[in-house]
FIZAKE-631651 format. One line per field, with one value per residue (C-alpha): residue number from 1; residue in one letter; x, y, z. Coordinates in nm, 3 decimals. Layout:
<nodes>
n: (NUM;...)
res: (a;...)
east: (X;...)
north: (Y;...)
up: (Z;...)
</nodes>
This chain:
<nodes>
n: (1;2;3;4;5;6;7;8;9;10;11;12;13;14;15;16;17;18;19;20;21;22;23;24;25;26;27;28;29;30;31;32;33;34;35;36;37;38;39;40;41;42;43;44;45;46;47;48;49)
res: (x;x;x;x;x;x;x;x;x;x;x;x;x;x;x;x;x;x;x;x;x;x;x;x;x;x;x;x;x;x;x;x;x;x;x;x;x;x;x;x;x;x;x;x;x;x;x;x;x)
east: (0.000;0.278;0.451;0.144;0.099;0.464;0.389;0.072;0.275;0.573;0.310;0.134;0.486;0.612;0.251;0.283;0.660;0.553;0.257;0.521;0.696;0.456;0.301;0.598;0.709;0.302;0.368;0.681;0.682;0.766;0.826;1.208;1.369;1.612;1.963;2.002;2.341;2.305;2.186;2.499;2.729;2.888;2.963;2.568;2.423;2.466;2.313;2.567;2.344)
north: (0.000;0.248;0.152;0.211;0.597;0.665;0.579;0.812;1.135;1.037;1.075;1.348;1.564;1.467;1.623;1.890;1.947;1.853;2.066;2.330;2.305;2.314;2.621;2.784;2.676;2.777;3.126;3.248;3.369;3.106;2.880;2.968;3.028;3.350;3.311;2.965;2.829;2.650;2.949;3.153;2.875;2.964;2.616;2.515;2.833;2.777;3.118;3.367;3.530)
up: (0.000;0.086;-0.259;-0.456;-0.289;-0.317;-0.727;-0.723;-0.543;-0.781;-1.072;-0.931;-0.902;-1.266;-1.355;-1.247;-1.390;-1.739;-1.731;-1.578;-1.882;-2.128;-1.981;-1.978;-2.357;-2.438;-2.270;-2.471;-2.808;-3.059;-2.762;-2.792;-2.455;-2.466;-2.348;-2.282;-2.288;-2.639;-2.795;-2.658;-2.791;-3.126;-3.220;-3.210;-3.373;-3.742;-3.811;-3.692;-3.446)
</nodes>
């Protein structure tokens, strides 16, 4: 029984981070996130920006 509520919180909580995420990607414009470390990198960013 404890097993079977520690599955439904751990379900619960990766819920609510995916929904988190989404929310968050839904919110921005274009769903591009500004200034992450990827888009800094020059090696990764084939467009010169």
């Amino acid at each position: 029984m404890v097993a079977l509520k520690l599955i439904g919180i751990s379900i619960v909580l990766l819920g609510l981070g995916v929904a988190g995420i989404a929310i968050k990607i839904w919110a921005k414009k274009d769903g591009e996130f500004a200034g992450t470390c990827a888009s800094q990198s020059p090696f990764l960013n084939k467009d010169g920006e």
